[in-house]
C-alpha positions in Angstrom: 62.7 46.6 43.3 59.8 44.7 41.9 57.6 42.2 43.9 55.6 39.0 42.0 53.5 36.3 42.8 54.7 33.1 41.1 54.9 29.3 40.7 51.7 27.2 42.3 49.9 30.0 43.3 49.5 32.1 40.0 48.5 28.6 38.7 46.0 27.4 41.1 44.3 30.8 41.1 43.6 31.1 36.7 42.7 27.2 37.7 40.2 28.2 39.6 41.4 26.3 42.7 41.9 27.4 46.9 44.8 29.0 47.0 46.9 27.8 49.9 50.9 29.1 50.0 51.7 32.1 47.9 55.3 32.7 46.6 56.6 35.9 45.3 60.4 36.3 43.7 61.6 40.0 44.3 63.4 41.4 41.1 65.9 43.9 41.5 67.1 43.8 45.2 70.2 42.7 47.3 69.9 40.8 50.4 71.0 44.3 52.2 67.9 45.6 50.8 65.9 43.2 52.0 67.3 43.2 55.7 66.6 46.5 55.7 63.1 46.7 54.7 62.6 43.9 57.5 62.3 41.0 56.1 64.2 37.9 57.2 66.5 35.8 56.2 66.0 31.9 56.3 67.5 30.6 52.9 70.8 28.4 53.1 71.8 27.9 49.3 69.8 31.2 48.0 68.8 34.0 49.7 64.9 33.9 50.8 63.2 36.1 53.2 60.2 35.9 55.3 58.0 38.8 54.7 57.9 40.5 58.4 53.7 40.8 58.5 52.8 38.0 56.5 55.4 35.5 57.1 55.0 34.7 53.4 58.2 33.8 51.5 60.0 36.6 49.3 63.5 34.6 46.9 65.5 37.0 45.1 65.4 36.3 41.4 68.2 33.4 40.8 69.5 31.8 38.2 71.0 27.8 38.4 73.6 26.8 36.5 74.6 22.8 36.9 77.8 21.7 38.7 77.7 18.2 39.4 75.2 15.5 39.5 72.5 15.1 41.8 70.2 17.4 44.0 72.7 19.6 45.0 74.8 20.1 42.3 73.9 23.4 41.5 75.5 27.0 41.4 73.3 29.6 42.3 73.4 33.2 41.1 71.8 36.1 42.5 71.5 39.8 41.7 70.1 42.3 40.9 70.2 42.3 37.3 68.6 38.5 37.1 65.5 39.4 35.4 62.0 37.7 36.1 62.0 36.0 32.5 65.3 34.3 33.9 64.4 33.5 37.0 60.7 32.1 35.5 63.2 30.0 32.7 64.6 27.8 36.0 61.5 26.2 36.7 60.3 22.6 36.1 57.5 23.0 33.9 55.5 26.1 31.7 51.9 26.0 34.5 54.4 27.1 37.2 56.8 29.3 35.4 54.3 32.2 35.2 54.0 34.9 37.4 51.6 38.2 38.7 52.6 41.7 39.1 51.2 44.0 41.9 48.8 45.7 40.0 47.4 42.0 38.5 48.9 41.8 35.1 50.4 38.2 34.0 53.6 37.4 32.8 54.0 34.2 31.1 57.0 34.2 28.7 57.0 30.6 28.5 53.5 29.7 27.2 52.1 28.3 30.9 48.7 29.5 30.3 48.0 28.1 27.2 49.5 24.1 28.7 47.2 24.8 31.3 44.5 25.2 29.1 45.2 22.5 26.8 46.1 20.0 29.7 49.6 19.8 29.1 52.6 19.2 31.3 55.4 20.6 29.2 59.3 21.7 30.9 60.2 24.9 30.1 64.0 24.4 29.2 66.5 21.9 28.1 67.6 22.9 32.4 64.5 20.6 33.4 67.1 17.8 32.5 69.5 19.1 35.5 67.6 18.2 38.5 65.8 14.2 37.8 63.2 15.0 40.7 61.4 17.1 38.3 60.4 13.8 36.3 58.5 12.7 40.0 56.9 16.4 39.7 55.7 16.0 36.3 54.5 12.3 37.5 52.5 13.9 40.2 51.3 17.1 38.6 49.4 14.5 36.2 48.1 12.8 39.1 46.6 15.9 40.9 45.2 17.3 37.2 45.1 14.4 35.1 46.9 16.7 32.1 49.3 15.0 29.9 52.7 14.6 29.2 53.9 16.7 26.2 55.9 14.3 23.2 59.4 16.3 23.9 59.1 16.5 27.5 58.1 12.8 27.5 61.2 12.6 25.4 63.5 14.2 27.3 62.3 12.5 30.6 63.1 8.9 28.9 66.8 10.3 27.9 67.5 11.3 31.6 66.3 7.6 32.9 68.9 5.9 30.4 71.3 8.5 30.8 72.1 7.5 34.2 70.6 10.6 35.8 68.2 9.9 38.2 70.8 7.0 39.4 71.0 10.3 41.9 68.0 10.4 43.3 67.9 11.3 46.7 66.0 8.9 48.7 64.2 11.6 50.6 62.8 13.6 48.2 61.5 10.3 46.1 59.2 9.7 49.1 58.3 13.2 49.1 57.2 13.8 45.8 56.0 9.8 45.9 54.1 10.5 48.6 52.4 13.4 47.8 51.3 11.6 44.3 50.0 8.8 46.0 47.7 11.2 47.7 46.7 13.0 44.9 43.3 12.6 43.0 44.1 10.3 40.1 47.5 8.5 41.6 47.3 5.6 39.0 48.5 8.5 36.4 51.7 9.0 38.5 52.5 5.1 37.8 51.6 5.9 34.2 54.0 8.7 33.7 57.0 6.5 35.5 55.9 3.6 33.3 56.2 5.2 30.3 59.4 7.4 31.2 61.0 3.9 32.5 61.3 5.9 35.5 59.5 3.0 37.5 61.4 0.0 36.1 64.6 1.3 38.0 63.1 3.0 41.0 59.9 0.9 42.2 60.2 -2.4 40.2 58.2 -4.4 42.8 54.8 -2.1 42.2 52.9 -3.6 39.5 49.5 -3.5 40.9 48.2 0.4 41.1 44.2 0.3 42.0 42.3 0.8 44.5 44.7 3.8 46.0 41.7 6.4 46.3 39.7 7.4 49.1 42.6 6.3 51.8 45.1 7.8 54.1 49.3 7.6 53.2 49.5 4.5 55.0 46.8 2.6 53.8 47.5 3.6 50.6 51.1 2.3 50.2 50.3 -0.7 51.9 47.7 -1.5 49.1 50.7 -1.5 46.7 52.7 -3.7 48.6 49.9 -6.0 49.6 50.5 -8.5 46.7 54.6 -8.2 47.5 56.6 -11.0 49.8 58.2 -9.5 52.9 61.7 -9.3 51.8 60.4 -7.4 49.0 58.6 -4.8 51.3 61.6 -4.4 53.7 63.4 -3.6 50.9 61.1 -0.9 48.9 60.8 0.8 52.4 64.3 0.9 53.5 65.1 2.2 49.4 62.7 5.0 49.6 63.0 6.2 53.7 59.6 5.4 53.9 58.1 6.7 57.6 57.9 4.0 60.6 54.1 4.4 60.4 53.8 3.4 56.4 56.7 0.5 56.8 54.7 -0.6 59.7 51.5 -1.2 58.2 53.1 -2.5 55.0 54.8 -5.0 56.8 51.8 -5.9 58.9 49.7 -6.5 55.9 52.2 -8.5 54.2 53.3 -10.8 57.2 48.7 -11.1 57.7 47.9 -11.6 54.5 47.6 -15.5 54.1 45.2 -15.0 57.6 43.3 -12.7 56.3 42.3 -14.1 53.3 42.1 -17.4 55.4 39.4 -15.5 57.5 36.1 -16.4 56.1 36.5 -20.1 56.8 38.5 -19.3 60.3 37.0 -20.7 63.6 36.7 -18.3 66.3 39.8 -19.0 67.9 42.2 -18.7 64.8 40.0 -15.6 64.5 41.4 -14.7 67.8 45.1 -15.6 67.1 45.0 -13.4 64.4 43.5 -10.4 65.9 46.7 -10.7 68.9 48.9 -10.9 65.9 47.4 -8.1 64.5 47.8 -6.1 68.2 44.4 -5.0 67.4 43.6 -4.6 71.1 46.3 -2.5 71.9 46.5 -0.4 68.4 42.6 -0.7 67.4 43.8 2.7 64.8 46.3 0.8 63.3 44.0 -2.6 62.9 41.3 -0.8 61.6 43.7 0.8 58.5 45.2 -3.3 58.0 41.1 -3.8 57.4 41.2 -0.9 55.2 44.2 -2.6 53.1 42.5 -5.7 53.6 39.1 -4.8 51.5 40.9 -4.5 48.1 40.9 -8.0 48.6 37.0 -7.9 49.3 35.2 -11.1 48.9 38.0 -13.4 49.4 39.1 -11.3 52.5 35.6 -11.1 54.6 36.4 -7.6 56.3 33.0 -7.6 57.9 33.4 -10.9 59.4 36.6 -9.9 61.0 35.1 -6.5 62.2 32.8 -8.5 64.0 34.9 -10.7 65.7 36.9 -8.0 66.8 34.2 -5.7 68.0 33.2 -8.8 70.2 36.1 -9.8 71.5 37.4 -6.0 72.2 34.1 -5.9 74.2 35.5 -8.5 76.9 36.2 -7.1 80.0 39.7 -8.3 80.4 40.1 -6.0 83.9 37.0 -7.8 85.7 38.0 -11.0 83.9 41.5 -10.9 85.7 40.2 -10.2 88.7 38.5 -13.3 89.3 41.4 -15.1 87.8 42.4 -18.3 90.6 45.5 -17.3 89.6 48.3 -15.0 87.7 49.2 -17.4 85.5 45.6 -18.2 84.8 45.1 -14.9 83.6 46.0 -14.9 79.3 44.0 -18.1 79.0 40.8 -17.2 81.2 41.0 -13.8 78.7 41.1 -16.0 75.7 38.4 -17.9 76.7 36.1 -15.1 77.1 37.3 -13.2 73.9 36.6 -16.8 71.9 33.1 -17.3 73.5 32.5 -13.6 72.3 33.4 -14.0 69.1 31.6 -17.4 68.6 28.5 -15.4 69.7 29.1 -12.4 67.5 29.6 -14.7 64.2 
C-alpha cells in the first residue's frame, strides 16, 4: 500500500501558491484495508475514505471507462493492481495529473511539469473527451492562470461541441465550474476559451459583453453580464444554468432598473425616491448597494454617486418618529415620502 499527494495540490505547491485541500490516491489497497486502518468511508460511485486524524480525503486508485453519455456515464474500476500511472492517465489535463510520494519525489508521467512551466493547458488523454465538463475546467484553469490552450486540446474541445457532447451538460455543474471562473483572476479568458471552442455559442449565447467582471462578489459579477440583456433573456439564462436565488435576484433587479438608473442623473428627487422603493433599498440596503455596484460599469451615464446620496438622505428619515405624528394611519406612506423627498432635495 502506497500513499500520494496528487491533483491541485501537487500543482499549486511547484506553483508556488497556498495550498488549501490536499488529495492523496492510495495505490495498492482494498476498501477492507482501508476500514481497517480507520479510515472512513464516504464515496458513492468510488470508494474514498476520510483519513481518521486529518479528515483529509484518501480514493483508491481507479480507472473510468465510458458507458453512456453525460456526467454519469462512467464505469468505475477499482483494485489493487490499478497503478498510479493509470489512475494519473484519468484526469482532465497534464498540471493536475501529477503526483508526490511520501518521501517528496514527483511523478509526472504525463509531462505536467513542463505545461506548467510553459503555460500550457494541455488534456492528458483522448478520455478528456468522455466527460464535456472538463472543457468548462480548462475554461477556468485559464482564467485563474492565464496559460493557454494547447492546438490539439483546443482541437479536441471544438470536436466534442459539434459532436453533440456537451448537449449533456448538467445544469448544476455548468454553474459550478461557471461560477468559480467568473470569480477567478482573469475571468474574460474563460469567455475566450468558450468562444473559441464554440462552447459559448450553444451554452451562454446571450453574454456578449465580458468586462468589467474584476474586483466583485458572484452576484455582482453575473449581473454585470446580464446588465445589457432584456428580462426574458435573463429569466431564461438563469433558469438554464440553476443559477442561485441571490444571483437571479440581482440580475433581474438590475435589468428590470436599468432604464432608471441610467435616467438618474437628470431625475428629480421624487423619481429618485420611486426608484429607490423599487429598488427595496430601505429594507435590503446590502442588496441595493451590489445593484450600485452593477450600476458603475455604466459610470458616467449611470451617476452612482448621485444616487448614493439620495439614498443616504432619504435612509436618514426617521420614518418611526415620522409615523408617530402621523393625523392618521392612512397618512402615514405619504407623510414618509414627504420627508424622504425633502431629504433628498437637500442632499443633492
Amino acid at each position: 500500500m502506497k500513499v500520494y499527494a496528487v491533483g491541485g495540490a501537487v500543482r499549486d505547491e511547484l506553483l508556488g501558491l497556498p495550498v488549501k485541500d490536499r488529495d492523496y490516491v492510495v495505490v495498492g489497497a482494498t476498501p477492507e484495508e482501508m476500514e481497517r486502518l480507520g479510515y472512513k468511508p464516504v464515496g458513492k460511485d468510488f470508494p474514498v475514505f476520510l483519513h481518521p486524524n486529518t479528515h483529509e480525503e484518501y480514493a483508491l486508485a481507479r480507472t473510468e471507462r465510458k458507458s453512456g453519455r453525460g456526467y454519469k456515464g462512467f464505469a468505475v474500476h477499482t483494485s489493487p493492481d490499478v497503478t498510479l500511472e493509470d489512475d494519473l492517465r484519468r484526469r482532465d489535463v497534464t498540471i493536475n495529473a501529477m503526483a508526490k510520494a511520501e518521501d517528496g519525489a514527483l511523478i509526472d508521467p504525463y509531462g505536467g511539469k513542463r505545461d506548467l512551466e510553459q503555460g500550457i493547458l494541455r488534456h492528458v488523454s483522448e478520455a478528456f473527451a468522455e466527460d464535456p465538463v472538463r472543457i468548462l475546467r480548462v475554461a477556468r484553469f485559464a482564467a485563474r492562470f492565464g496559460f493557454r490552450v494547447a492546438p490539439e486540446t483546443m482541437a479536441l474541445m471544438q470536436k466534442m461541441v459539434e459532436g453533440g457532447e456537451t448537449d449533456y451538460l448538467v445544469p448544476e455543474r455548468v454553474w459550478q465550474e461557471f461560477a468559480k471562473g467568473l470569480m477567478e483572476r482573469e475571468p474574460e479568458r474563460m469567455f475566450e476559451v468558450l468562444d473559441a471552442c464554440s462552447l459559448r455559442r450553444k451554452l451562454l449565447p446571450e453574454l456578449r459583453e465580458r468586462t468589467g467582471l474584476a474586483g466583485a462578489t458572484l452576484p455582482v459579477r453575473f449581473a454585470r453580464l446580464c446588465w445589457p440583456l432584456k428580462e426574458p433573456e435573463v429569466e431564461a439564462l438563469c433558469e438554464r444554468l440553476k443559477a442561485p436565488s441571490d444571483v437571479r435576484e440581482l440580475a433581474l433587479l438590475a435589468c428590470r432598473n436599468r432604464v432608471a438608473l441610467r435616467a438618474s442623473r437628470l431625475a428629480t428627487p421624487g423619481a429618485l425616491l420611486e426608484l429607490l422603493k423599487r429598488a427595496d433599498a430601505f429594507r435590503r440596503p446590502g442588496r441595493f448597494a451590489e445593484l450600485l455596484e452593477v450600476a458603475r460599469r455604466d459610470v458616467p451615464l449611470v451617476d452612482t454617486t448621485r444616487l448614493e446620496r439620495a439614498y443616504t438622505a432619504a435612509a436618514a428619515v426617521d420614518a418611526g418618529a415620522v409615523a408617530a405624528a402621523a393625523p392618521t394611519p392612512a397618512d402615514i406612506p405619504r407623510l414618509i415620502d414627504e420627508r424622504r423627498i425633502e431629504a433628498i432635495t437637500r442632499a443633492l
